[in-house]
Kinemage of the C-alpha trace (Angstrom):
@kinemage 1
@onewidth
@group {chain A} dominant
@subgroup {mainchain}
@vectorlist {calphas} color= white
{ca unk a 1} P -7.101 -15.364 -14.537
{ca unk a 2} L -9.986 -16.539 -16.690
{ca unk a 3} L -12.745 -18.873 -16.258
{ca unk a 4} L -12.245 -22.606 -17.792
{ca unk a 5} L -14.769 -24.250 -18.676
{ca unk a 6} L -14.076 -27.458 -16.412
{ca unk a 7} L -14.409 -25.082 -13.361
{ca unk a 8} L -17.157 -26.046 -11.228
{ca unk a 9} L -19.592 -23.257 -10.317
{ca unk a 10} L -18.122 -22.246 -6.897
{ca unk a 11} L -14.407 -22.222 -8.613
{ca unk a 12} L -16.245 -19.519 -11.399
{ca unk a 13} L -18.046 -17.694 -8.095
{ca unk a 14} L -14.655 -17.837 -6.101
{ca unk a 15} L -12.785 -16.285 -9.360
{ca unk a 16} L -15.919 -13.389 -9.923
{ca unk a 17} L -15.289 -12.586 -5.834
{ca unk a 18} L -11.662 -12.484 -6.555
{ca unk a 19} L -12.141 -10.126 -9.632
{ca unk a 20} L -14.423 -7.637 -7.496
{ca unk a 21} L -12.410 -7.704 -4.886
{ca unk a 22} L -9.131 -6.058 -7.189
{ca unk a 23} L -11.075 -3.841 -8.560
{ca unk a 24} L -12.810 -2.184 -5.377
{ca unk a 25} L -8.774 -2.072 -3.737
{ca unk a 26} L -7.725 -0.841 -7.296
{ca unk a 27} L -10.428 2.006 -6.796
{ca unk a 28} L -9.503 2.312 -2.916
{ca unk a 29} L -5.640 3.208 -4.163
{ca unk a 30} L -7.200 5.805 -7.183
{ca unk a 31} L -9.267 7.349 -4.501
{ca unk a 32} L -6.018 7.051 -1.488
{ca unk a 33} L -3.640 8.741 -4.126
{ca unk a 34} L -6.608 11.646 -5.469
{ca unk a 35} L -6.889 12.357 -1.429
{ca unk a 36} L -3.161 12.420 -1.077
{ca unk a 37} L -2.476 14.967 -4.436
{ca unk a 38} L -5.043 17.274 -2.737
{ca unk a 39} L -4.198 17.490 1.144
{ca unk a 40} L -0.803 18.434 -0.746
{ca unk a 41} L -1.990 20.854 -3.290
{ca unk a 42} L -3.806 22.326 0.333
{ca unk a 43} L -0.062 22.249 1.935
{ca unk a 44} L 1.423 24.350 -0.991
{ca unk a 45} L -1.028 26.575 -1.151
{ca unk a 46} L -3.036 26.206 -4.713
{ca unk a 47} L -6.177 28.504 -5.128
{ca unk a 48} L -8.476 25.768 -5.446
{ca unk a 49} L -7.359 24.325 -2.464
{ca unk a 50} L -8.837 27.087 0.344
{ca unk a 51} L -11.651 24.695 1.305
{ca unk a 52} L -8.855 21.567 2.841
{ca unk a 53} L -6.410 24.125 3.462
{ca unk a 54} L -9.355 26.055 6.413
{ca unk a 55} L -9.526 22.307 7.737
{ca unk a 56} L -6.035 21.404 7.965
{ca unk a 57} L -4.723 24.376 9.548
{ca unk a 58} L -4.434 24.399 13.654
C-alpha cells in the first residue's frame, strides 16, 4: 500500500509499522526455511553438515 497524501500522520506511522512488520516475518520465513534446508542437509548426511549432524544425533 502506499502513502496518500491526505493521510494524517498516524495513518503514514500505522502504514511504516505495517511495512516493518512484513519485512521482519518475510526475514523470519528466509531464516525458518535456511534452518530447515540445513537440519536436512545434516539428516542426509552432506560433508558440510558434521557440525548439526554431532548435535542432532541421540
Amino acid at each position: 500500500m502506499k502513502l496518500k497524501p491526505d493521510w494524517s500522520e498516524d495513518e503514514r506511522a500505522f502504514l511504516r509499522l505495517m511495512e516493518a512488520q512484513q519485512e521482519a516475518l518475510e526475514q523470519q520465513m528466509q531464516d525458518t526455511i535456511r534452518g530447515i534446508s540445513e537440519i536436512e542437509d545434516a539428516i542426509e548426511g552432506r560433508p558440510d553438515s558434521e557440525p548439526l549432524a554431532r548435535e542432532l544425533r541421540p
